[in-house]
C-alpha positions as CSV (number, residue, x, y, z in Angstrom):
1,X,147.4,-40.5,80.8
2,X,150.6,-39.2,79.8
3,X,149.9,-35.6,81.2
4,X,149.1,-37.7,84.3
5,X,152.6,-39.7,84.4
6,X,154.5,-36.6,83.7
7,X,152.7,-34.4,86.6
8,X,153.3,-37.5,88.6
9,X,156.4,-38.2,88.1
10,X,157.5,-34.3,87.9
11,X,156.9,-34.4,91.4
12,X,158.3,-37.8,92.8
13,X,160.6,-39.7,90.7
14,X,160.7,-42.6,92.5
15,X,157.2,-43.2,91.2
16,X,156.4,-47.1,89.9
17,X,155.3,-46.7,85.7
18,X,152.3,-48.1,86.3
19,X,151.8,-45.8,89.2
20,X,149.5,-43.0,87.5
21,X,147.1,-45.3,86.7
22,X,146.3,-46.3,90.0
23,X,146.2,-42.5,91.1
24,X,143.7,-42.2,88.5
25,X,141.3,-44.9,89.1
26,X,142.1,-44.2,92.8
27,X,140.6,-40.6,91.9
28,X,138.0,-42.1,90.2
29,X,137.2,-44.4,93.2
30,X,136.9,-41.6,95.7
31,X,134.7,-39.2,93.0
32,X,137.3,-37.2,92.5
33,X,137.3,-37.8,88.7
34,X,135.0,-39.4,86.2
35,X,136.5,-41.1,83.1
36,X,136.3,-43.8,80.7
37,X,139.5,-45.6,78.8
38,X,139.1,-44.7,75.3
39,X,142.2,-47.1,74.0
40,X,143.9,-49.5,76.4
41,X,147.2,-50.4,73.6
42,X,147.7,-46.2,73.9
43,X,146.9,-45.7,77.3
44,X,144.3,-42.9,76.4
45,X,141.7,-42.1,78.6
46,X,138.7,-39.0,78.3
47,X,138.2,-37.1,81.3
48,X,134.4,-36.0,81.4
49,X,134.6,-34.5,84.5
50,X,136.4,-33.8,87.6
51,X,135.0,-32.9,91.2
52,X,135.7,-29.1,92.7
C-alpha cells in the first residue's frame, strides 16, 4: 500500500490519504488486480496477481 500512496501521490498531490485505497479496491473491482489485506493496523496488502 505504501508503494501505492507514494506512486499516487507522486503524480497528483492533491490526492485524499485514503485515496490509494480506493484506487486499489477500485482495481480490484474492475479485474484489474487481485489481492487480499494481509494486516489492516499496517495497511499491508499481498498482490497475487495483476491483469495484462
Amino acid at each position: 500500500m505504501k508503494e501505492l500512496q507514494s506512486y499516487v501521490t507522486e503524480r497528483d498531490v492533491a490526492v485524499a490519504p485514503d485515496s490509494p485505497s480506493r484506487i486499489l479496491r477500485a482495481l480490484r473491482d474492475a479485474g484489474q488486480v487481485d489481492y487480499v489485506v494481509t494486516s489492516r493496523p499496517k495497511s499491508e496488502y499481498l498482490i497475487r496477481g495483476v491483469a495484462a
